[in-house]
N, C-alpha and C positions, 0 to 999 in steps of 0.2 A: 504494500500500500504506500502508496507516494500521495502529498498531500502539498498544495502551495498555499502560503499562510493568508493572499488575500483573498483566495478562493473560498473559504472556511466564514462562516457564517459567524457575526457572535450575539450571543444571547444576554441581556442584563439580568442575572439568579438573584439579586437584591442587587437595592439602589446604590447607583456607581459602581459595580463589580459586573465587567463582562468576563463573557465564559467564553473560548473554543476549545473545543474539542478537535485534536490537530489531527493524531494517527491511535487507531488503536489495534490489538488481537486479541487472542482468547483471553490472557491473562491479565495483560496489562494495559494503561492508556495514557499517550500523552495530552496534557492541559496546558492552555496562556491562559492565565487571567491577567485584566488590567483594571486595578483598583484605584479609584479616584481618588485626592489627594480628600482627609477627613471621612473616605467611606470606610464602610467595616461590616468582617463578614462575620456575622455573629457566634458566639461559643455554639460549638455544634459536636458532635463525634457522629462516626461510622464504624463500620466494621473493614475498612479499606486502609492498606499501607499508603502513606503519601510522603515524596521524597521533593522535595520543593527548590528551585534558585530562582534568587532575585536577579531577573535580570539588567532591570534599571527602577530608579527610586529610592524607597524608603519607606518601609513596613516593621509593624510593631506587632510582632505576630505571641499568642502567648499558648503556651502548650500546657495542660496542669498545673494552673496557675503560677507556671515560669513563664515573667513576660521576657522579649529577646526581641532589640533592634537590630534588623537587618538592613544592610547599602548593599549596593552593586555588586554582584558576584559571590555573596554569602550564601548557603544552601544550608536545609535541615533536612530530618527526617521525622517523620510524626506518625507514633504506633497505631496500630488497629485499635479501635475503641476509645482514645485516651480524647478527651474535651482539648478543644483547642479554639481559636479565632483570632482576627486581623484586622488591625488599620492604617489603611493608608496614611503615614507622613508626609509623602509624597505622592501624585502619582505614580503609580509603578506597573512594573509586568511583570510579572509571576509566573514563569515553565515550573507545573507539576506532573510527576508520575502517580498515577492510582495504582493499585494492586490489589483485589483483581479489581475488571471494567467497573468503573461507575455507571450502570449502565440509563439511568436518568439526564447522564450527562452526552449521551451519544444525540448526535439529529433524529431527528422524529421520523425521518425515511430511511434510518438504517436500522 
């Protein structure tokens, strides 16, 4: 699966935070988000591994109630089930990996 990033739809999941869903397969899927600078995506968990880099900005991301500033080129990783959420300090872009599919997150015609 080959995929080009302006071809790729994105979706607002809450206000200021778009979604694409870039590439995915059975197990796993890649994600951008771009989070407006004061948006934030609320304390939430799932049952999905997620492996995160900041690609540009500045996000205030908190995982079990450890909050952790991240800039440009920072990465995390954040376990299955463990509460987590974000907000934009800055606009930013956000490449994340799911594990397995999010599959809520896939287009509505796949």
């Amino acid at each position: 699966m080959f995929s080009r990033n302006e071809a790729v739809k994105s979706k607002e999941i809450v206000k200021g935070v778009g979604l694409k869903a870039l590439s995915w397969g059975k197990r796993m899927m890649l994600t951008q988000f771009t989070i407006q600078k004061n948006s934030a995506v609320p304390m939430h968990s799932h049952p999905h591994e997620q492996i995160g880099y900041l690609a540009s900005g500045r996000l205030e991301l908190t995982v079990e109630k450890k909050a952790f500033i991240a800039n440009a080129g920072d990465s995390w990783c954040i376990p299955a089930d463990a509460e987590h959420s974000a907000i934009g300090i800055e606009t930013c872009v956000v490449i994340e990996v799911f594990s397995p599919v999010r599959k809520e997150y896939l287009p509505e015609n796949k």
